[in-house]
C-alpha positions in Angstrom: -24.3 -13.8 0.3 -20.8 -14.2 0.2 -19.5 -10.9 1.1 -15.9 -10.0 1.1 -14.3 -7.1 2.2 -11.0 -5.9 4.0 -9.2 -2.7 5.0 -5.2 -3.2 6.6 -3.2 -0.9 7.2 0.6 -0.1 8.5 1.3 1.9 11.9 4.8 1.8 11.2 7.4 3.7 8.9 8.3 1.4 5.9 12.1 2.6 4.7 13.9 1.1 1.7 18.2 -0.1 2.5 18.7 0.8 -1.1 17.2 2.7 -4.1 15.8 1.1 -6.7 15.2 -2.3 -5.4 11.8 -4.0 -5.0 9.9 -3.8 -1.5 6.5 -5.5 -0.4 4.0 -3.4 1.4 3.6 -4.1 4.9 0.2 -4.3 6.9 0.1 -4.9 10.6 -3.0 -3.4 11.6 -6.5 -5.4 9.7 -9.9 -3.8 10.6 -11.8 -6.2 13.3 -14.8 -5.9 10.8 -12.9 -8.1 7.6 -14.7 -10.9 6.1 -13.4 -13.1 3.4 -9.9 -11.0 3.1 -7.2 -11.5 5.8 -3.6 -10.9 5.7 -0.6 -13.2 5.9 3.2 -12.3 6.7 2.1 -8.7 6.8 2.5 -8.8 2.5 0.0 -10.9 1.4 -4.0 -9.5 0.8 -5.2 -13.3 0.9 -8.9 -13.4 -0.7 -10.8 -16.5 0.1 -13.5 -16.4 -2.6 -13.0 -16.2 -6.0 -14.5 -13.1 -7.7 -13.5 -9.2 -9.0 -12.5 -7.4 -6.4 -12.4 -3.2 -6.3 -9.2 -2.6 -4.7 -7.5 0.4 -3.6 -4.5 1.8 -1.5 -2.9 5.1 -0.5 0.4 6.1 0.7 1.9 8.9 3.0 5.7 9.5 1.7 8.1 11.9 3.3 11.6 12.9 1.0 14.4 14.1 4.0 16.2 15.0 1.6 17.2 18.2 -0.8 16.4 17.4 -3.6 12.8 15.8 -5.1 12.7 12.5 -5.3 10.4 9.3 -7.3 8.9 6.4 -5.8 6.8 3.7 -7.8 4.4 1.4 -7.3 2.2 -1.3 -8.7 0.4 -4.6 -7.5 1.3 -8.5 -7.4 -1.1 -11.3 -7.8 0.9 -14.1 -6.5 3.9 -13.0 -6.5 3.9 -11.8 -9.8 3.5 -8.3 -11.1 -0.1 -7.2 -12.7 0.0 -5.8 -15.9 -0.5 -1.6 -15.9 -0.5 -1.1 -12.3 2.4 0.2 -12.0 2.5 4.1 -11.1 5.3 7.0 -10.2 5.2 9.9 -8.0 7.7 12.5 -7.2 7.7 13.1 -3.7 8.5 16.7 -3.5 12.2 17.9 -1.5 12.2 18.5 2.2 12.3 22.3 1.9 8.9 21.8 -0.1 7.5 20.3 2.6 8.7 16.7 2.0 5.6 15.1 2.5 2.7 13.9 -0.3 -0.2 11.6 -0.1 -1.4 9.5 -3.4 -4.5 6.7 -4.0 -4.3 3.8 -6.8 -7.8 2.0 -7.5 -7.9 -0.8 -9.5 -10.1 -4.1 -10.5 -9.1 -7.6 -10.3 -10.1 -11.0 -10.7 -9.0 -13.9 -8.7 -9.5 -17.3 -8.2 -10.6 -18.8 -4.4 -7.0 -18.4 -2.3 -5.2 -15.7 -4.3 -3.2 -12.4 -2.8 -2.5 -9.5 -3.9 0.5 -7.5 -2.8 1.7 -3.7 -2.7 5.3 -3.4 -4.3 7.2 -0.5 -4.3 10.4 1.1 -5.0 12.2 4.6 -4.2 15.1 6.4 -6.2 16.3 7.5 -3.4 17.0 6.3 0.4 16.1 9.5 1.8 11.9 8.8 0.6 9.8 6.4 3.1 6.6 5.4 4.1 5.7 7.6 6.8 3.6 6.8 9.7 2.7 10.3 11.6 1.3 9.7 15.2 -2.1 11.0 16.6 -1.0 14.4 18.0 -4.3 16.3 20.0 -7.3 16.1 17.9 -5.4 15.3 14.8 -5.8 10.7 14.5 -2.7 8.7 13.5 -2.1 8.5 9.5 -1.0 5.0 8.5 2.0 4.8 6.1 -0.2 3.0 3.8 -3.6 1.7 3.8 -5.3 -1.3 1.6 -9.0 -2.0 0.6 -11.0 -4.7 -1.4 -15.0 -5.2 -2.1 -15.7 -8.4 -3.7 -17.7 -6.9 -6.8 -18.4 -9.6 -8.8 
């Protein structure tokens, strides 16, 4: 009894105007099977029980540019940051392929109502969230994906 579980993710490339300013995650594409975990204005992970949740998201990033470049991110609850979420990765230069792929799990206890949020930030204009396209056998591979398991 009282399950809750989610998966979103974004079908679009997410870019940042300018470098080291603060952007929210963006999810436009829930799974039809979510219970007890929507999302609202395409930010907010909105969890309708209270509990501990195991949470998770990954990220595609592509660097256009020639030299290698760092993107961070962490989670909000609420609007406000969570304490040692926060994480850097260098996304390497686009004669190095340009393109990396990372995962961030974490725990986290809310209260009936509460959402989490994916914010991020880039040193550099030239790194994005990349949505790639299905291509022949190969299936689409979302920008970013988010996950959450009520635990407790």
């Amino acid at each position: 009894t009282n399950h809750a579980y989610g998966s979103f993710e974004s079908t679009n490339d997410q870019t940042a105007t300018s470098a080291n300013v603060t952007y929210l995650a963006n999810f436009n594409s829930p799974a039809s099977f979510n219970t007890g975990i929507t999302v609202a204005s395409s930010t907010n992970i909105t969890l309708a029980a209270a509990g501990v949740y195991e949470c998770g998201f990954s990220a595609q990033l592509s660097d256009s540019d020639a030299n290698h470049h760092l993107a961070t991110f962490w989670v909000r609850k609420n609007g406000t940051n969570v304490a040692n979420t926060g994480t850097v990765v260098t996304v390497p230069k686009a004669a190095d392929g340009g393109i990396m792929f990372f995962e961030f799990n974490f725990q986290e206890q809310v209260t009936a109502g509460q959402y989490l949020q994916v914010a991020w930030q880039v040193d550099n204009t030239a790194v994005k969230l990349d949505y790639t396209a299905a291509a022949g056998d190969v299936p689409g591979i979302p920008s970013i994906i988010f996950i959450a398991n009520r635990i407790g």
